[in-house]
C-alpha positions as CSV (number, residue, x, y, z in Angstrom):
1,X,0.0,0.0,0.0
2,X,3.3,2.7,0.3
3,X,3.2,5.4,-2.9
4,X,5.2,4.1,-5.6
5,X,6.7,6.1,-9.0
6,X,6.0,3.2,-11.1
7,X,3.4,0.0,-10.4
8,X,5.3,-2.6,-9.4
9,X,4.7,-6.3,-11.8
10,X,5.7,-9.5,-11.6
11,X,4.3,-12.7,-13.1
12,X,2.9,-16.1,-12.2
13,X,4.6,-18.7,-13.1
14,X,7.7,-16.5,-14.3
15,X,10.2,-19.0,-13.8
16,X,9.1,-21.5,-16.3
17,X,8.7,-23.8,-19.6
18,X,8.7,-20.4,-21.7
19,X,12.2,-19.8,-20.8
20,X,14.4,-21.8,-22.9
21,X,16.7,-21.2,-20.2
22,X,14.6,-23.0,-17.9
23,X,14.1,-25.9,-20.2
24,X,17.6,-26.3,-20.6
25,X,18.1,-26.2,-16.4
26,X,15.2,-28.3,-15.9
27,X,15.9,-30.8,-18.9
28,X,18.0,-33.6,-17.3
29,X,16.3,-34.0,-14.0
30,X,12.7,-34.9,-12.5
31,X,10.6,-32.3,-11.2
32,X,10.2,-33.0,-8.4
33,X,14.2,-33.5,-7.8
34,X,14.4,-29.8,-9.2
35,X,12.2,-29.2,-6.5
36,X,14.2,-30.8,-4.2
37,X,17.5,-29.0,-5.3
38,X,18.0,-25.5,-3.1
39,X,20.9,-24.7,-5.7
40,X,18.5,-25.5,-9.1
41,X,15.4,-23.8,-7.5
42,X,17.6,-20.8,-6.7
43,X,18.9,-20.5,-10.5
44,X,15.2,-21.3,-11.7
45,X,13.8,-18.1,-9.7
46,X,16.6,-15.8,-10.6
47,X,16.3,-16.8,-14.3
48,X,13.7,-14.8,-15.3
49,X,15.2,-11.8,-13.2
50,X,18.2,-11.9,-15.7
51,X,15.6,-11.3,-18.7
52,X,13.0,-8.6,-17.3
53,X,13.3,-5.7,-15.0
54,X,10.5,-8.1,-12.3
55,X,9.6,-5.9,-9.2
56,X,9.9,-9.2,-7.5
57,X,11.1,-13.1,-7.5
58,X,8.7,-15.6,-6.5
59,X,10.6,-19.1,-5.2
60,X,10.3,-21.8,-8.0
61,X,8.6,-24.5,-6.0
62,X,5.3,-26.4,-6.1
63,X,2.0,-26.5,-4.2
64,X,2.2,-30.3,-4.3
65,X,5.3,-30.5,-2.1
66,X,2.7,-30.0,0.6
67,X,0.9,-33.4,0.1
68,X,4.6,-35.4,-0.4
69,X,5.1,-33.5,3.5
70,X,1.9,-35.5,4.3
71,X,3.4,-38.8,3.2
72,X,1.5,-38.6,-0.3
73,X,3.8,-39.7,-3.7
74,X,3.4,-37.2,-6.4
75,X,4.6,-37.7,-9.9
76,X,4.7,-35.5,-12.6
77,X,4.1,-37.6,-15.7
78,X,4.8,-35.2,-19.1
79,X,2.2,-34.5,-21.2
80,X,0.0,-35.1,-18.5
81,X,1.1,-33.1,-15.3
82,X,1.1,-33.6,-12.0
83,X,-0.4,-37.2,-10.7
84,X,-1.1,-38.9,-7.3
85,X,-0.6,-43.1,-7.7
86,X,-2.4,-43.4,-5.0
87,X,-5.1,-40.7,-4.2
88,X,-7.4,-40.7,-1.3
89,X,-10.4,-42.7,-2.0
90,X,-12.4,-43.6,1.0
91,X,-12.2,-41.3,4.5
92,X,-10.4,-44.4,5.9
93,X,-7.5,-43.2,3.6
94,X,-6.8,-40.5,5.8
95,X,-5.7,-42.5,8.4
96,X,-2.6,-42.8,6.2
97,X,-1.5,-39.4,6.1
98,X,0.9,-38.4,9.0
99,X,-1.1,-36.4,11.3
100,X,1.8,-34.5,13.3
101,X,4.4,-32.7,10.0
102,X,7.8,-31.4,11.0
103,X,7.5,-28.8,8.4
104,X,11.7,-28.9,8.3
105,X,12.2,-32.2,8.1
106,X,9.9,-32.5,5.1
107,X,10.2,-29.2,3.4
108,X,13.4,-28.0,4.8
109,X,14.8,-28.2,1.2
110,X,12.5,-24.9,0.1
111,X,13.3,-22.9,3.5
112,X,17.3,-24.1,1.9
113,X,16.3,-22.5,-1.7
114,X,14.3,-19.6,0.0
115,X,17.7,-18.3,2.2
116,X,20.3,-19.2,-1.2
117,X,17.9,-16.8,-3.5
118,X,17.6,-14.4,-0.9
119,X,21.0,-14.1,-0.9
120,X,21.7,-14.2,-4.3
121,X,19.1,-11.4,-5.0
122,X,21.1,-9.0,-2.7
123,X,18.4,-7.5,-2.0
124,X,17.3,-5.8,-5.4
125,X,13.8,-7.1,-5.6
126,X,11.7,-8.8,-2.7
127,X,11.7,-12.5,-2.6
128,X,7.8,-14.2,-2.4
129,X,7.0,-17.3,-1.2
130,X,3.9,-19.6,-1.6
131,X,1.7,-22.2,-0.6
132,X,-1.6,-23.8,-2.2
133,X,-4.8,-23.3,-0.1
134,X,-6.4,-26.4,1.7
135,X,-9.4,-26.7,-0.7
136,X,-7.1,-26.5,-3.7
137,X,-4.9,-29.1,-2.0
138,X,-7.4,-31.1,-0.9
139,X,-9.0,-31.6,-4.5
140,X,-5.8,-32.8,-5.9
141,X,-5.4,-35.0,-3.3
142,X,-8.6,-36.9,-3.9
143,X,-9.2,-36.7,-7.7
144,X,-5.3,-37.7,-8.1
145,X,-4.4,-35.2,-10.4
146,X,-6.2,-32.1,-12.7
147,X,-9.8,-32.6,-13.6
148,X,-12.3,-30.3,-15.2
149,X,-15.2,-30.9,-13.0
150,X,-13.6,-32.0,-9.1
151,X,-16.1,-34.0,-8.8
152,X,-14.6,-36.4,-6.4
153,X,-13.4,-34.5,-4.6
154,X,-16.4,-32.5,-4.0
155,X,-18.3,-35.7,-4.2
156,X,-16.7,-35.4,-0.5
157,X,-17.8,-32.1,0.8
158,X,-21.5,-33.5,0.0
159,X,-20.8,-36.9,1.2
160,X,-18.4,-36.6,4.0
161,X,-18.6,-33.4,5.4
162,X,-16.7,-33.8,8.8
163,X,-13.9,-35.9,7.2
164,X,-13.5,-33.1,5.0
165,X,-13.1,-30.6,7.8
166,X,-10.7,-33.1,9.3
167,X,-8.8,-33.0,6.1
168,X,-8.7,-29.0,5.8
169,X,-7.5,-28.5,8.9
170,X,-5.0,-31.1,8.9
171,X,-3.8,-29.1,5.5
172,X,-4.4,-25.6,7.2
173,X,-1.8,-26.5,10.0
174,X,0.8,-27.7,7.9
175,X,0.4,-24.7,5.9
176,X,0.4,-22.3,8.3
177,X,3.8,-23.7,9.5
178,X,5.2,-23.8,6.1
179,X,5.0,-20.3,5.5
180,X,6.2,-19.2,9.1
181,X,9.0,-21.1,8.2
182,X,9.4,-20.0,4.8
183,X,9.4,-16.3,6.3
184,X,12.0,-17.5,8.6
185,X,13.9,-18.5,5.7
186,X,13.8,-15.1,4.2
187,X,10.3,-14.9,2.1
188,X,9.6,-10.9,2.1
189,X,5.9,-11.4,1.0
190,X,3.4,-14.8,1.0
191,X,1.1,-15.7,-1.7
192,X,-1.8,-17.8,-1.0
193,X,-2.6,-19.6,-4.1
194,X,-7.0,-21.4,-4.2
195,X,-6.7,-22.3,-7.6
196,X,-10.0,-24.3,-7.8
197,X,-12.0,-21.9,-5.9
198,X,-14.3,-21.7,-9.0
199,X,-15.3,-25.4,-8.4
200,X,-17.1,-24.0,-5.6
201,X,-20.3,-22.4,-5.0
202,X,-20.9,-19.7,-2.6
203,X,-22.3,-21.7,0.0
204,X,-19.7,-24.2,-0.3
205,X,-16.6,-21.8,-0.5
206,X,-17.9,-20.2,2.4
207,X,-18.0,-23.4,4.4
208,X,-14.8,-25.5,3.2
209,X,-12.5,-22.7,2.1
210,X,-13.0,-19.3,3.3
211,X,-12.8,-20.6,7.1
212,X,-9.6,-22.3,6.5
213,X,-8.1,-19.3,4.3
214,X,-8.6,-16.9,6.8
215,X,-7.4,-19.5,9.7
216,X,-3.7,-19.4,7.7
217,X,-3.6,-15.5,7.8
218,X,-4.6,-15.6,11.7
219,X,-2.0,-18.3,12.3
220,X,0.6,-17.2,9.9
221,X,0.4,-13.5,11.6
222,X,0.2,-14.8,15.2
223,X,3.2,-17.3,15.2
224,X,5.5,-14.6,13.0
225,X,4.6,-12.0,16.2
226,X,5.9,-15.2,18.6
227,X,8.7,-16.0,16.9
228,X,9.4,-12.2,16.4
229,X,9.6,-12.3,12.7
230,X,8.6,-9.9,10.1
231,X,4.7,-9.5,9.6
232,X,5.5,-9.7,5.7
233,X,2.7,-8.9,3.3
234,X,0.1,-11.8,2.7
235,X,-1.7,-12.2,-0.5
236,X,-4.4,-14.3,-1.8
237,X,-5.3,-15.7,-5.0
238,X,-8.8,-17.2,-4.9
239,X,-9.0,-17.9,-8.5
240,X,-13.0,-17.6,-9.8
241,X,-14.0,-16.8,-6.8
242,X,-15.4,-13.3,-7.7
243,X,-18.4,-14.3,-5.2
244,X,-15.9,-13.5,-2.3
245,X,-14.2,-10.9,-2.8
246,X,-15.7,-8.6,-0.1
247,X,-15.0,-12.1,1.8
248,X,-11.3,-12.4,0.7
249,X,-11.0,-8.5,1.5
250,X,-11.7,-8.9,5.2
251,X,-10.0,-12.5,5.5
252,X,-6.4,-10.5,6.5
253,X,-4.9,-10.9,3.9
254,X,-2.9,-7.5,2.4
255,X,-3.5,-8.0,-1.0
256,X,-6.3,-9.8,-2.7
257,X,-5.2,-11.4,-6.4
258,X,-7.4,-11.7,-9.0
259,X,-8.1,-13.8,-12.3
260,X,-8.8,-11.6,-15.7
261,X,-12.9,-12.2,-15.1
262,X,-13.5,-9.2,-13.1
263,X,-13.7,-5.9,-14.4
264,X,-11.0,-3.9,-12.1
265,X,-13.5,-1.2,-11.1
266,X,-16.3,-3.8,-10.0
267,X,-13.0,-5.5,-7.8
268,X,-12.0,-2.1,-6.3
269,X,-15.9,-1.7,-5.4
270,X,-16.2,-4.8,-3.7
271,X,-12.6,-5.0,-1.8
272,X,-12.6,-1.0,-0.7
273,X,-9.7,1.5,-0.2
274,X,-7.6,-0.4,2.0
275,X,-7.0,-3.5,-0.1
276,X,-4.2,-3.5,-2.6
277,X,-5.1,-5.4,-5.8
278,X,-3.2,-7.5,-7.6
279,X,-3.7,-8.8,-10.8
280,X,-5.4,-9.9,-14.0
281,X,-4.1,-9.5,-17.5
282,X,-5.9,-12.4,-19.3
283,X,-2.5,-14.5,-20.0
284,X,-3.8,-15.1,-23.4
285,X,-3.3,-11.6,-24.6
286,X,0.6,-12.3,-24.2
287,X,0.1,-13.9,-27.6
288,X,-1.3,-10.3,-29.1
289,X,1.2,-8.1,-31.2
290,X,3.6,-5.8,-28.7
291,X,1.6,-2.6,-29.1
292,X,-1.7,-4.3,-28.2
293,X,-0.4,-5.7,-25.4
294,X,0.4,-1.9,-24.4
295,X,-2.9,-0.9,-25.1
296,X,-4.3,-3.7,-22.9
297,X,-2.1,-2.6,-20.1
298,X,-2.7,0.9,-20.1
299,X,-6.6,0.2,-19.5
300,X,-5.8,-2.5,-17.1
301,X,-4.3,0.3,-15.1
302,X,-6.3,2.9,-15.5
303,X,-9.3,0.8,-14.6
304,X,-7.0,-0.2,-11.1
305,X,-5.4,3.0,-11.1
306,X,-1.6,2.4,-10.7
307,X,-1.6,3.0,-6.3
308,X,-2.3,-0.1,-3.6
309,X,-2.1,-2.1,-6.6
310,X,0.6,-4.8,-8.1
311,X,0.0,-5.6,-11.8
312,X,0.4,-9.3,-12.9
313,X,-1.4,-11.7,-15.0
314,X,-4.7,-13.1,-14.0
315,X,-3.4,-16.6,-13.9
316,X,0.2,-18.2,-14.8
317,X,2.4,-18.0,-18.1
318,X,1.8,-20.6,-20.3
319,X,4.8,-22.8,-21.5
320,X,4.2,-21.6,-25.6
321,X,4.2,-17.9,-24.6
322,X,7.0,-16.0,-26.4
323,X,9.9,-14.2,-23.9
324,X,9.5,-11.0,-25.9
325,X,5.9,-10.5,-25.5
326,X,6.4,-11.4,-21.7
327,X,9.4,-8.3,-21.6
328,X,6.9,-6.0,-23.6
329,X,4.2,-6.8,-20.8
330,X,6.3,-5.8,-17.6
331,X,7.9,-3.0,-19.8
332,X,4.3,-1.7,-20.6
333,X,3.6,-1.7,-17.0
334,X,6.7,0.7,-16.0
335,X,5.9,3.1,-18.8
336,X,2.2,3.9,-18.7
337,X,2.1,3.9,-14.9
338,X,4.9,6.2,-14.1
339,X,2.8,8.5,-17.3
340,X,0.1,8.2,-15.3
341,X,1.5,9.3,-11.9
342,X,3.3,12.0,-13.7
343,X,0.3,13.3,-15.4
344,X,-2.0,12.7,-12.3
């Protein structure tokens, strides 16, 4: 929320399969081995740093590495992403999971990347870090991979209600103490991502992910105070979920993200003056000529307006999306907001 001369941008999924530099890094090892390797998730973050003037890193990681802390195996299979051999099936399956997670035994390796980037990045831009929410989590978890419709694993919140509370909270705890530590590691600012959210309805957001995405912020913010760490900046990505924004506004979280469906007025409406947006170029108009891409990002910011706001995409970088459009989008950003606050 401080005044800034230019609006600050960075990009999900910035370190990734668009960069041939990051093919080339990630080309002779597993993904989840990257994942595992402080010193290749360190080079992966700062690779697209090297390209763009970024107003921040975000660590290359995973949500998924969450579930592997729980005692879940996670492949990624190409051509296919992410997948779960053995995916929780019946609420019996849940007796599996380890109920008690030493967040640095199991995920010291990121807290390892987190301080080696932070380091690296000698302090020119802030350093995020991330987790996936519970719901999101959760519904990979059960359907054992992507699907279009979640059915399974909202098949559960019908079916088995408690078991899925039991679930979520189990996943809330373990996230909470992930992010403490990865703020202990050196994380300047926390990014929240619900990524299904628009599987859900109202009613059901409201009962089996709002509860548990405000629980994180409360937790997150009370253990940092303990522990006498910084209070960095939280924000969350509730992607679909244009429902809850007022919701997500008030959830304490600093910064609400949001997917390219909402018009930014109608978001600014609903979040009020002391929320800082951030978001929601449509990824797919990275594929438009340069100059349209400027066009598109000068109304994208004057519909935000270029204070308590962080310009990004409305959902990751696709792996076919060309470097020079991505350059022309953060450059775009720069220009036409420090026009704006010079002409304002």
């Amino acid at each position: 929320g401080e005044e800034t001369e230019h609006t600050p941008v960075w990009c999900m999924r910035q370190a990734g399969r668009y960069l041939p530099e990051f093919r080339e890094t990630r080309a002779a090892q597993d993904f989840f081995a990257t994942c595992r390797s402080p010193k290749l998730c360190c080079e992966l973050t700062l690779q697209p740093l090297r390209r763009f003037p970024l107003d921040a890193a975000i660590i290359f990681s995973d949500i998924l590495v969450v579930p592997q802390a729980l005692g879940m195996e996670v492949v990624m299979v190409p051509g296919k992403g992410p997948t779960f051999p053995e995916p929780l099936k019946e609420v019996e399956d849940l007796l599996k999971l380890r109920q008690k997670v030493d967040v640095t035994a199991e995920l010291g390796y990121v807290f390892q990347a987190i301080t080696l980037t932070r380091h690296s990045l000698e302090g020119k831009v802030p350093l995020i870090g991330f987790s996936g929410a519970p719901w999101t989590l959760m519904s990979y978890m059960i359907e054992g991979g992507g699907s279009t419709t979640m059915s399974k694993a909202k098949g559960w919140l019908y079916r088995h209600p408690e078991a899925s509370h039991q679930l979520l909270r189990l996943l809330a705890d373990v996230v909470t103490d992930y992010l403490v530590g990865q703020v202990a590691a050196g994380a300047q600012a926390l990014q929240l991502f619900e990524s299904h959210a628009g599987h859900l309805g109202p009613e059901q957001f409201q009962e089996f992910a709002l509860p548990y995405i405000r629980d994180i912020a409360r937790g997150v913010k009370s253990k940092l105070k303990a522990e006498a760490l910084p209070l960095v900046p939280m924000i969350v990505f509730a992607k679909d979920a244009h429902y809850a924004l007022s919701d997500l506004a008030q959830a304490g979280y600093e910064v609400v993200g949001l997917d390219w469906t909402i018009r930014p007025q109608e978001a600014r409406a609903q979040t009020g003056k002391n929320i800082t947006l951030q978001g929601n170029l449509d990824p797919c108009a990275l594929y438009a000529p340069k100059e349209k891409i400027g066009e598109l990002v000068k109304k994208m910011l004057e519909g935000f307006g270029t204070q308590r706001y962080i310009a990004n995409l409305g959902h990751g970088l696709y792996p076919d999306m060309n470097p020079e459009h991505v350059g022309a989008f953060v450059e775009a950003v720069h220009a036409h907001s420090r026009h704006i606050n010079k002409h304002s």
